[in-house]
N, C-alpha and C positions, 0 to 999 in steps of 0.2 A: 855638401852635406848640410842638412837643413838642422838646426841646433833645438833638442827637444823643447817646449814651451815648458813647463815646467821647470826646468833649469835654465831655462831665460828667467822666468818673471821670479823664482828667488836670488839669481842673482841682482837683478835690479833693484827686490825688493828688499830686500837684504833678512827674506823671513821663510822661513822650512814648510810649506803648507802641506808636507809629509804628515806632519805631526795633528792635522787635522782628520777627526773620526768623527768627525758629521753628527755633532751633537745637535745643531739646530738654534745653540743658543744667540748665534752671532744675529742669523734671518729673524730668530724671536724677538731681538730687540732693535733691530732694523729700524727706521722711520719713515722711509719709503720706499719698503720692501712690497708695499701694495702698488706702484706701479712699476714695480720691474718684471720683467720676464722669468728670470732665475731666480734672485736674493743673492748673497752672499754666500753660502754655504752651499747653493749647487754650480756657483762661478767654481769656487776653491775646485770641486771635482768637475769640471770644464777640464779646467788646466791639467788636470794628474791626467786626463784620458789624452790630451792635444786637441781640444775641441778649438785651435785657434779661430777659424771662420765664424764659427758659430759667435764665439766670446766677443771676438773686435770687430764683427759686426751688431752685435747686442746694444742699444741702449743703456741698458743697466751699469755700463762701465761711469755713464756720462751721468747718471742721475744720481748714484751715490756722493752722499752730499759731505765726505771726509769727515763727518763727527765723532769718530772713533766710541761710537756705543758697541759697534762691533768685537773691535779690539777689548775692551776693556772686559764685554763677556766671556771670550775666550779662555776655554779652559787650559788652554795650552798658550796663552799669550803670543797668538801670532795678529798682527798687525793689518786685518786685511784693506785698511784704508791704505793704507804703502802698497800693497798687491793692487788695488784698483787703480793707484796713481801709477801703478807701472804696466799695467793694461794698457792705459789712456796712451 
């Protein structure tokens, strides 16, 4: 039985990306959110659907540069440079 993604990558990451409603703010302040394919905020709904192929094979896992401007706009304080390191 193949273990939901979602409940993979919060458990690795040790962060609820439930609690994520696509506010936008995360991708808004992104830094190089202009050369990724997704952003940040349509990775986060990657993983709630099980888009696993699509996600670990993306770039954008690898380009996020872990500066936590993401995190820190988050209105819901989830971490997603932790969720990117745990894509990786």
């Amino acid at each position: 039985m193949e273990i939901n993604l979602a409940d993979q990558i919060q458990r690795l990451s040790g962060e609820n990306i439930d609690l994520c409603y696509h506010c936008h703010k995360c991708t808004a302040g992104c830094p190089v959110v202009e050369a990724m394919e997704f952003g940040p905020d349509r990775i986060l709904r990657m993983i709630a659907l099980g888009q696993r192929e699509a996600l670990l094979g993306s770039r954008d896992i690898w380009l996020c540069a872990g500066c936590y401007t993401c995190a820190t706009r988050c209105p819901n304080d989830i971490d997603i440079s932790a969720v990117m390191d745990s894509l990786r």
